[in-house]
Steps between C-alpha positions, in 0.01 A plus 500: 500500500626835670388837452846672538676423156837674386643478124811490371566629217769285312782666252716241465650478862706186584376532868112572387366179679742599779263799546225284470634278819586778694176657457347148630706459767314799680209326438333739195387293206659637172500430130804547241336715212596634185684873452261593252150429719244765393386750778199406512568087533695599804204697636260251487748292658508714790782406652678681814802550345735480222880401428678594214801254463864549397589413137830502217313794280620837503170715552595740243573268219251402211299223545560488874220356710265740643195514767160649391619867664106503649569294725714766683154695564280238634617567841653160541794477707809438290875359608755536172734258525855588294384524134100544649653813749667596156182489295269659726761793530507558135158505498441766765795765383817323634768452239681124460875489407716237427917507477799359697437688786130407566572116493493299817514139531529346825490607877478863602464707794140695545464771696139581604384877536144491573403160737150589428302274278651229361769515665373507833749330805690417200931576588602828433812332305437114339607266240327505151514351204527689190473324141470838229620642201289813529402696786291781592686869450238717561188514631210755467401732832205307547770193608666440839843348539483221810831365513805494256862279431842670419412442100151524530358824641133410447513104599162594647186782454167548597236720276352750739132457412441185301602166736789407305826373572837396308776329614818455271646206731329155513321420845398174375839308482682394797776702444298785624475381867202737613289484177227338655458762722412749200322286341268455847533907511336538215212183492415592857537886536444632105276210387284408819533164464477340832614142352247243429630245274513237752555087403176437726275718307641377144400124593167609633438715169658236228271234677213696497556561105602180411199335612259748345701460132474113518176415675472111503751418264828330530828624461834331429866626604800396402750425820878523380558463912674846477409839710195664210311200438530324844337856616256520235392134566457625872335765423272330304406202680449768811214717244349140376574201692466220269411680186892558410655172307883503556721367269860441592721288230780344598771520310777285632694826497368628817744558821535262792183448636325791388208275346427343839460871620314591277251197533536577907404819481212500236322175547549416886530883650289713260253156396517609164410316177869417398563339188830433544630284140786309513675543158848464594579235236316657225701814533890324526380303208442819311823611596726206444805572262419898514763769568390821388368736757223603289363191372487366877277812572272445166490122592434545810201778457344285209453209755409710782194606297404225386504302820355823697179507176468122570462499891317886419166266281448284825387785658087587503361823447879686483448824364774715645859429483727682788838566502770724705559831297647766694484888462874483337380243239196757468721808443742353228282357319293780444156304625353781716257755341708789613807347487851581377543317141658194527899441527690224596306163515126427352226400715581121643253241543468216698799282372464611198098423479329595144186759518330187277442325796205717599462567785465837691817612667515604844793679645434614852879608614534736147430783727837424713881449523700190600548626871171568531387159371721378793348695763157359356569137520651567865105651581358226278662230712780357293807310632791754486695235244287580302411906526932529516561248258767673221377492147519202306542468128212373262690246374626399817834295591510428134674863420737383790600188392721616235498273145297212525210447706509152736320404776871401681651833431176657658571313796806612567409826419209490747702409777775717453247780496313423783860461691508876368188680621528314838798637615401823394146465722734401789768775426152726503567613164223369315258784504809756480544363091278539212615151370734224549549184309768232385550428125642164375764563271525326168923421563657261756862566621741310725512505865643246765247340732680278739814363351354490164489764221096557383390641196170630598227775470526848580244721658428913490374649821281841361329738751388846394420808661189759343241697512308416166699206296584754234855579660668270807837485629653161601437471892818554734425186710741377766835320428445301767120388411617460140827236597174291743253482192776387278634282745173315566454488149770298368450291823150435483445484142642219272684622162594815596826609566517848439297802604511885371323856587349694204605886593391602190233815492181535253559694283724337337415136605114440587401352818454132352800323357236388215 
């Protein structure tokens, strides 16, 4: 794909797929790896360079994750990051310290001494964030100091003769305003990379492989009509034409007019084979008289598998089975070779689809992360309501529609949630949130409507802002945009008389209401 390659070495860091996406975004492939990859793994890997990531360990302490120490003399460049400055510090005759006075958490004040290197046309004085426990105390003489904060004297050092470099502060976050400008420093300058990893060179590579691994056969994706299959399916039908089968089930729980789009833009735009199932009532029968989150989302999945395997056996010659993995999926669940072990979620499949099925799986976007995936459909040709469409839930409107499931109470959920998301496209706030959505909420209260009192539903406005879904804060949006949307909502749409704003962050209330 790219002969300039950098690894990061994960210990744990919160912001370790942060790295990851900075690295990107100056267009050098990387891959998240283990701590504990051998020497020799990493140099027939040859990459350009290496990042050691921050972590919650103490370097000192038993059972604390270390690197292979050979790795420090295979002339590799190497950038320490917090715990990963720590550790390769220790290792080379600096001493690590912890104690009241070496923690700092939050913004500090660097002051650069040597604007060589990595810190070339960097400010002499900046913003940083710090995040540690630990720090650096001492260094060997075969160390350089580069830059320092009133608690930390050695927030930055260079080795003399090996190409290594540790920073204490985090340039990857964007509390540390001129990050990205080390992290260039030291890709361009101490690594040689001159930035290859373009989208135009990934599409010309994935279509090249993807017709050499499946020859004449056919292959079937599954369309959900969000942002990772609608790409995949694009990507697909752009390597082999009319050898890729698409399957899109509808649900009934889908948004406003998001299966016409998805019809549109598959079977008129990109003439694909679209097998687009109507199973609306098959689904809301499932559902009827069920209130518990869970058993919508197990009801829901069982159907969606068996109408997807149905539709799936009128296919000839299907041997491959695609579906929209991305590089985070990759990393926590442990699925790459050389990957960290797996931590938060396991390995998703296509709605849920068993391996007994069996067919081959194809993930062609495994390699990436969700803003990449955007920038690829915008090359691939795909409407931009589709490449900026906000995630959607699985289970669709029916973890909205709080209690039970009816096809009336997803109307007037639909429309109140299109009413939604249009005035935020005209306030030009869409692509500025990570999601928005309305929930219909299982209690009715009174209002007056007229000159009569009403005792109607209520509806929750939710719009979140983050970087990776694991944390989000509740979205500051405009008083004055938030008094139009409810306005035209208990105008426009019959039986509801009240409408609310969810300020509530994740952690401790998740993004969904269900």
């Amino acid at each position: 794909m790219t002969n300039e390659l950098v690894l990061i070495f994960d210990f744990g860091s919160q912001f370790g797929q942060l790295i990851a996406r900075r690295v990107r975004e100056q267009n050098v492939f990387c891959q998240v790896v283990r701590h504990d990859l051998s020497a020799e793994r990493v140099k027939e890997l040859n990459p350009k360079g290496i990042i050691l990531s921050g972590g919650p360990s103490s370097v000192y302490e038993p059972g604390a994750p270390h690197c292979d120490p050979k790795i420090f003399d295979l002339g590799i460049p190497v950038l320490g990051i917090c715990y990963g400055m720590q550790l390769a510090c220790h290792f080379l005759g600096g001493q690590v310290g912890g104690g009241a006075h070496t923690r700092e958490y939050g913004r500090a004040t660097l002051t650069v001494t040597d604007r060589n290197t990595i810190f070339q046309g960097y400010p002499t004085e900046s913003t940083v964030w710090m995040s540690h426990g630990d720090q650096v105390q001492n260094v060997s003489g075969d160390f350089e100091p580069l830059a320092s904060t009133d608690t930390c004297p050695l927030a930055a050092v260079k080795h003399k003769s090996r190409p290594l470099f540790g920073l204490q502060f985090h340039p990857e976050v964007a509390h540390t305003p001129h990050g990205g400008q080390i992290l260039a420093n030291f890709l361009r300058d101490a690594c040689g990379c001159s930035g290859q990893w373009k989208m135009t060179a990934f599409i010309d590579n994935t279509v090249r492989d993807i017709r050499a691994r499946v020859g004449s056969r056919r292959v079937i994706c599954g369309l959900s009509g969000g942002v990772d299959s609608s790409v995949c399916a694009a990507l697909l039908v752009k390597a082999i034409g009319p050898q890729v089968a698409c399957i899109y089930v509808d649900n009934g729980l889908m948004r406003e007019g998001e299966t016409e789009l998805v019809k549109h833009t598959f079977r008129d735009w990109f003439k694909a084979d679209l097998h687009a199932v109507d199973a609306k009532d098959r689904f809301l029968s499932a559902l009827a008289g069920v209130t518990d989150p869970q058993q919508k989302r197990k009801i829901i999945g069982k159907v969606f598998i068996d109408v997807f395997e149905h539709e799936a056996k009128s296919i000839p010659d299907a041997h491959f089975l695609a579906q929209g993995t991305l590089y985070p999926d990759v990393i926590e669940s442990g699925g790459s070779v050389d990957g960290p072990a797996a931590t938060i979620k396991l390995h998703h499949n296509v709605g849920g689809l068993p391996a007994e099925l069996g067919f081959e799986l194809i993930e062609p976007l495994r390699d990436l992360f969700k803003d990449e995936v955007r920038k690829l459909g915008t090359e691939l040709g795909l409407p931009e309501d589709v490449v900026w469409r906000h995630p959607f839930p699985g289970p669709g409107l029916a973890v909205r529609c709080l209690g039970e499931v009816t096809e009336a109470k997803l109307a007037t959920l639909r429309k109140a949630d299109t009413i939604f998301l249009e005035e935020l496209r005209k306030a030009g706030l869409y692509r500025k949130t990570s999601q928005a959505f309305a929930v219909l909420l299982p209690v009715q209260s009174v209002g007056v409507m007229g000159d009569g009192r009403t005792y109607e539903n209520a509806v929750c406005l939710r719009c979140v802002q983050t970087d990776d879904f694991m944390t989000a804060d509740w979205s500051r949006l405009p008083e004055d945009l938030l008094a139009r949307v409810a306005t035209a909502i208990i105008n426009k749409v019959k039986g509801v008389n009240r409408v609310v704003y969810d300020i509530s962050s994740k952690p401790p209330a998740t993004i969904e209401w269900e």
